[in-house]
Backbone bond lengths (Angstrom), bond angles and torsions (degrees), N, CA, C in turn:
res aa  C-N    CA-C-N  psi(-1)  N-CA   C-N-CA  omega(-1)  CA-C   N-CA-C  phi
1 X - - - 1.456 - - 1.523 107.96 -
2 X 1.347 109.65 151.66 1.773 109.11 -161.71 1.953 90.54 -122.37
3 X 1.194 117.62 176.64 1.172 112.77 171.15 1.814 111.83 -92.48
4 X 1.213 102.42 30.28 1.427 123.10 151.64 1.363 113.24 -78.52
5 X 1.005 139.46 -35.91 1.404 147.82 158.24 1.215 137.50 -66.49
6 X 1.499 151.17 82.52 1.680 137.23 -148.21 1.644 82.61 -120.56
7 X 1.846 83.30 -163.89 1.807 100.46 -161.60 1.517 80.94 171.62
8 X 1.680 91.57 128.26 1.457 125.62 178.88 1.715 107.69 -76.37
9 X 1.114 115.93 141.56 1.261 126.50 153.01 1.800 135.94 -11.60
10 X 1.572 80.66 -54.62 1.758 106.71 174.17 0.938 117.33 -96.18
11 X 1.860 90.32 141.66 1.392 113.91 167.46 1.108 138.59 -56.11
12 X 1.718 156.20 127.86 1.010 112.06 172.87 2.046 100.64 -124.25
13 X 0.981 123.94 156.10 1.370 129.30 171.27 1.094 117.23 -85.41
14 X 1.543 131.79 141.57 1.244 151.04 172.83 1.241 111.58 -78.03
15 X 1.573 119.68 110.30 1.358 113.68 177.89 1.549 105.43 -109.76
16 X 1.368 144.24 -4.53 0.942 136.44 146.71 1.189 131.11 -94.82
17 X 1.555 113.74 -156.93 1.913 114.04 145.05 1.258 109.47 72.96
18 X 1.232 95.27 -157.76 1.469 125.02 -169.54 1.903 91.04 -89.19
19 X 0.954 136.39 -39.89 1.285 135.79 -160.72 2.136 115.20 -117.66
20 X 1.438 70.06 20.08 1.965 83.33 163.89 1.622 111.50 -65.98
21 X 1.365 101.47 148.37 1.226 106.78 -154.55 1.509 155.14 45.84
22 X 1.414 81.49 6.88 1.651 107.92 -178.88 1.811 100.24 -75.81
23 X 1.413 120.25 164.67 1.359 143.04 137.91 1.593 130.87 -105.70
24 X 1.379 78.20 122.43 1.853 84.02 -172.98 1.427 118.62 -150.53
25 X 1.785 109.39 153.62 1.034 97.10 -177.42 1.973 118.14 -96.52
26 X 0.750 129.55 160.69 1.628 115.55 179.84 1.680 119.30 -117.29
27 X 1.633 113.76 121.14 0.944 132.67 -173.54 1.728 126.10 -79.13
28 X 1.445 97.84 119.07 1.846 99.68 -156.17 1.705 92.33 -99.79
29 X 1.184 120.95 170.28 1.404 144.44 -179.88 1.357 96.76 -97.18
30 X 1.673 131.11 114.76 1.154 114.37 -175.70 1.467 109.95 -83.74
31 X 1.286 142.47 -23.60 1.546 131.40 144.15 1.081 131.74 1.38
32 X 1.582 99.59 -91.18 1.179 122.26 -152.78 1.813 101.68 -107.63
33 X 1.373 120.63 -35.16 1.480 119.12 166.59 1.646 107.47 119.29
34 X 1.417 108.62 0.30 1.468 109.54 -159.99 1.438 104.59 -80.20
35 X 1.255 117.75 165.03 1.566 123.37 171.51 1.398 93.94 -64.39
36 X 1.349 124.53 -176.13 0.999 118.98 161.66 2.029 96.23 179.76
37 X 1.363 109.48 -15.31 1.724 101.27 161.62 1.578 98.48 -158.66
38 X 1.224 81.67 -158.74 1.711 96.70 157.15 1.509 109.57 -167.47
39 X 1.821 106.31 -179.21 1.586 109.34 -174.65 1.357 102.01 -133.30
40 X 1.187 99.34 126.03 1.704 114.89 -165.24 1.642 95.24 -59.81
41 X 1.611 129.19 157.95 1.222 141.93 -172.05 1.620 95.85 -121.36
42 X 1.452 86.07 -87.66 1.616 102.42 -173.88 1.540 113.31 -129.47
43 X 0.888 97.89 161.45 1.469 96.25 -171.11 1.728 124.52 -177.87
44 X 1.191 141.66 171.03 1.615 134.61 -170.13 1.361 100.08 -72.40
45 X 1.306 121.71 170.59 1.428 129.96 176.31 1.592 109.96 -65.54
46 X 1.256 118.87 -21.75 1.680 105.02 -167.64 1.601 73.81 -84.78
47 X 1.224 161.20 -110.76 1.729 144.32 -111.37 1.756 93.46 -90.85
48 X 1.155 115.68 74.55 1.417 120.23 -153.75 2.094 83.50 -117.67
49 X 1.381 97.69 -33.76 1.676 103.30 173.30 1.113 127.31 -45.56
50 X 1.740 86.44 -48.47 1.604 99.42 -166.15 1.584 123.13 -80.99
51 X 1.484 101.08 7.77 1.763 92.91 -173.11 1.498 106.62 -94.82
52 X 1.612 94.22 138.67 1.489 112.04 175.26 1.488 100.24 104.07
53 X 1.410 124.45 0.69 1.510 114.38 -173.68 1.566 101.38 -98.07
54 X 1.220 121.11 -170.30 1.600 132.23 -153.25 1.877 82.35 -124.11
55 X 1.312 125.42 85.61 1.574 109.07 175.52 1.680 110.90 -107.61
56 X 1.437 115.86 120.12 1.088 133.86 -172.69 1.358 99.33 -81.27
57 X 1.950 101.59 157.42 1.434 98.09 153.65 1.370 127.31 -97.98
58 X 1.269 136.43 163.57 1.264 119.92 -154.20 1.899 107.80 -84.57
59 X 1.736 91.82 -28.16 1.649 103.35 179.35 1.691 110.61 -71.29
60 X 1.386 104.87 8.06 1.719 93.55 -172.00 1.775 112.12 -133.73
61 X 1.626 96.37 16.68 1.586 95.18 164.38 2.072 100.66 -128.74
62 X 1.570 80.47 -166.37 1.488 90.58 -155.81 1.554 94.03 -145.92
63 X 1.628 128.21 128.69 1.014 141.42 177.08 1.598 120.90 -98.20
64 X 1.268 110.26 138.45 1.387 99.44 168.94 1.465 108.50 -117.67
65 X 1.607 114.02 124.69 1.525 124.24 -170.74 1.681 92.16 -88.05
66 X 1.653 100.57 130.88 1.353 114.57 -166.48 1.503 94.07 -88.25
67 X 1.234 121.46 -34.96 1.607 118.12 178.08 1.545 131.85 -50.69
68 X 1.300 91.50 -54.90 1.593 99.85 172.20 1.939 118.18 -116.06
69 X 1.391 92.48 25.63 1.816 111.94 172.76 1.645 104.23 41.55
70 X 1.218 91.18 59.33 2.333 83.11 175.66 1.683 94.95 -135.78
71 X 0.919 98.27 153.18 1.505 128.55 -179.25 1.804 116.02 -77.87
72 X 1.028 157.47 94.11 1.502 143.36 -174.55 1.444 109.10 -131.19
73 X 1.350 100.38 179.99 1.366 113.09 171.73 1.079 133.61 -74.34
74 X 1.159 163.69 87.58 1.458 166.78 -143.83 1.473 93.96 -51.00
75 X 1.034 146.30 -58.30 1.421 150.35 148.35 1.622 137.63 0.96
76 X 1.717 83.50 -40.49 1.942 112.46 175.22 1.432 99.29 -89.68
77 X 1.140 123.15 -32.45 2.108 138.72 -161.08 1.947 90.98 -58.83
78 X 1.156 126.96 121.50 1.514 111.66 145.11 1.484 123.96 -73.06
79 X 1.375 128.36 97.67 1.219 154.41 71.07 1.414 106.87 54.86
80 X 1.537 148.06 119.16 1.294 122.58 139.72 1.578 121.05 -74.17
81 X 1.029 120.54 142.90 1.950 124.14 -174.78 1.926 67.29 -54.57
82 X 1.694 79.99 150.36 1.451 110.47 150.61 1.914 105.10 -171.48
83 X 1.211 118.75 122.39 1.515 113.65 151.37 1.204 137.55 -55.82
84 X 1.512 105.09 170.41 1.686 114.00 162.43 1.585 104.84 -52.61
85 X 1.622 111.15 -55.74 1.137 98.31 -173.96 1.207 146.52 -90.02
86 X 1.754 87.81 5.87 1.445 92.77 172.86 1.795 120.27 -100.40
């Protein structure tokens, strides 16, 4: 993470989803202003991994493929599936 990336003060709680009942903080694009992840707080024992990590969304970064030097969407990238809860 670069200081291209910030995160507000506040908490906010998960009232749906995958991250209901969770606490977290949410990670803005300092650019442009967009969400773009968040950092798990607190949360149940099954996403018990993920707290304290930097978790992006996948629709809001951008890869650069070193092979053929192009720029894309993280979105286009195959990805293995993985969940919150897994």
């Amino acid at each position: 993470v670069t200081s291209d990336v910030t995160w507000e003060d506040s908490l906010l709680v998960g009232l749906e989803g995958a991250l209901l009942g969770c606490t977290y903080y949410l990670l803005f694009c300092r650019s442009c202003g967009s969400a773009v992840g968040f950092i798990l707080y607190s949360s149940g024992s099954d996403l018990a991994h993920l707290r304290d990590l930097f978790c992006f969304f996948k629709d809001s970064i951008m890869c650069y493929l070193l092979k053929n030097q192009m720029i894309i969407e993280a979105s286009k990238v195959n990805f293995p599936a993985v969940t919150l809860k897994e």
